[in-house]
N, C-alpha and C positions, 0 to 999 in steps of 0.2 A: 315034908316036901312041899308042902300049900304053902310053906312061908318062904321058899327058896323060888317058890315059882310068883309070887307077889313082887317080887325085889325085879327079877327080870320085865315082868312086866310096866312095873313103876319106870324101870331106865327107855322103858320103848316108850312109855307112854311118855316119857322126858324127851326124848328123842323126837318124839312124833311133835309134843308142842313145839321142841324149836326149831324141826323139820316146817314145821304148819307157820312155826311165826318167819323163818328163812323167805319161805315159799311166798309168804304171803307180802313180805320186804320186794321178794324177785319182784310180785306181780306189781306192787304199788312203784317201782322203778321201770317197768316194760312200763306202764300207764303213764308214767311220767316222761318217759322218752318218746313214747307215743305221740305224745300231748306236744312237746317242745319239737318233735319230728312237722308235725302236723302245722303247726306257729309257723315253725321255720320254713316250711314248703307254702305254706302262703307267703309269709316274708320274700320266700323265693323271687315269687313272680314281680311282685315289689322290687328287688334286690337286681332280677334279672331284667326288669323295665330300666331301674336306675342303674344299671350298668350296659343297657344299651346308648341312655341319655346320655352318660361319662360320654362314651365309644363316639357317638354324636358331635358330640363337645368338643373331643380330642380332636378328630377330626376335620370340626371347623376351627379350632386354634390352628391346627397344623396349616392351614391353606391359609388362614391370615397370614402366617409366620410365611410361609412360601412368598405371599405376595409383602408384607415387609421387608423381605430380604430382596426379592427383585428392585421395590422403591428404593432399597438402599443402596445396590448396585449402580441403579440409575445416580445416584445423588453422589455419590461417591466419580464414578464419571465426570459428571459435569461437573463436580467440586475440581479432577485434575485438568479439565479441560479449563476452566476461567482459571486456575491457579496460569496453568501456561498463556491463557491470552493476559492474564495480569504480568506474568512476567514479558512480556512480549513491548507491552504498555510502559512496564518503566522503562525498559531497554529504549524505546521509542523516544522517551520523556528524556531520559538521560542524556539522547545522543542532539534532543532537539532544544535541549538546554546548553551543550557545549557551542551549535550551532549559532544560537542566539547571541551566546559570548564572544566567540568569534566575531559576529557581525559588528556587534556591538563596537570591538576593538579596531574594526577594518573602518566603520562608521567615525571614531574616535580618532584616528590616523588620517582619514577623509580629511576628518575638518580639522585638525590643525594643517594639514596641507593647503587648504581653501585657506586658512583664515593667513599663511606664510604668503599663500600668492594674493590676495590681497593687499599685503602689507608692501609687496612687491609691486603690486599694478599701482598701488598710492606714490609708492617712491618714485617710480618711472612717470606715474603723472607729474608729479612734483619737478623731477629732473626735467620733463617736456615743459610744462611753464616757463621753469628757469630758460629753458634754451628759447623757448619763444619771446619771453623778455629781453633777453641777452642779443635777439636778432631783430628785436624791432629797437632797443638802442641804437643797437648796430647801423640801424637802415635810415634810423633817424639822423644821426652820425653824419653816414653819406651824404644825405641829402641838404644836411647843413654845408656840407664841401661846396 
């Protein structure tokens, strides 16, 4: 029986080493997680500083973006408002170019009518001549009688 009770005791004491080296695995993994818990809980603060900075950041992007998007309201506005005084402007342009043409034409008709009663006031001069020559013949005429 002392050899049957050696054997058992061998398997405890097998048991007990890799109970002892298990055990001692756990502890050097708690100490390790410990460790990395401990990093990380400083990193925290780090982590939780630069995620307030983000937060911050976000923040002032967002109110820039707010007020870009007002500038562009604005700019967009006034973009329809000169689109419509530009159109206003050829409309204007357009109609003060036919105007011009017009005149122009009425200007054109003017003067060959000036230049027809000219031609007419010359004829009539010309006709008054002749009859003023034709009556001082005339008178000459007489007075030879």
């Amino acid at each position: 029986m002392g050899a049957s009770r050696a054997r058992p005791r061998l398997r405890i004491d097998l048991e007990e080493i890799f109970m002892d080296g298990e055990e001692e695995e756990e502890r050097r993994e708690v100490k390790q997680m410990k460790s990395s818990w401990h990093r990380l809980s400083g990193k925290g603060d780090g982590l939780k500083l630069e995620k307030d900075n983000m937060v911050l950041d976000l923040e002032s992007t967002k109110a820039q973006l707010q007020g870009t998007e007002q500038l562009l309201a604005k700019v967009k506005s006034q973009l329809a408002s000169t689109q419509k005084l530009n159109s206003l402007a050829e409309t204007q342009l357009k109609c003060m170019a036919q105007s011009y043409k017009s005149l122009e034409t009425h200007a054109e008709e003017l003067q060959t009518e000036v230049n027809l009663l000219r031609a007419k006031t010359e004829n009539l001069d010309n006709v008054l001549q002749e009859e003023r020559q034709n009556h001082q013949d005339a008178l000459a005429k007489f007075k030879g009688f």
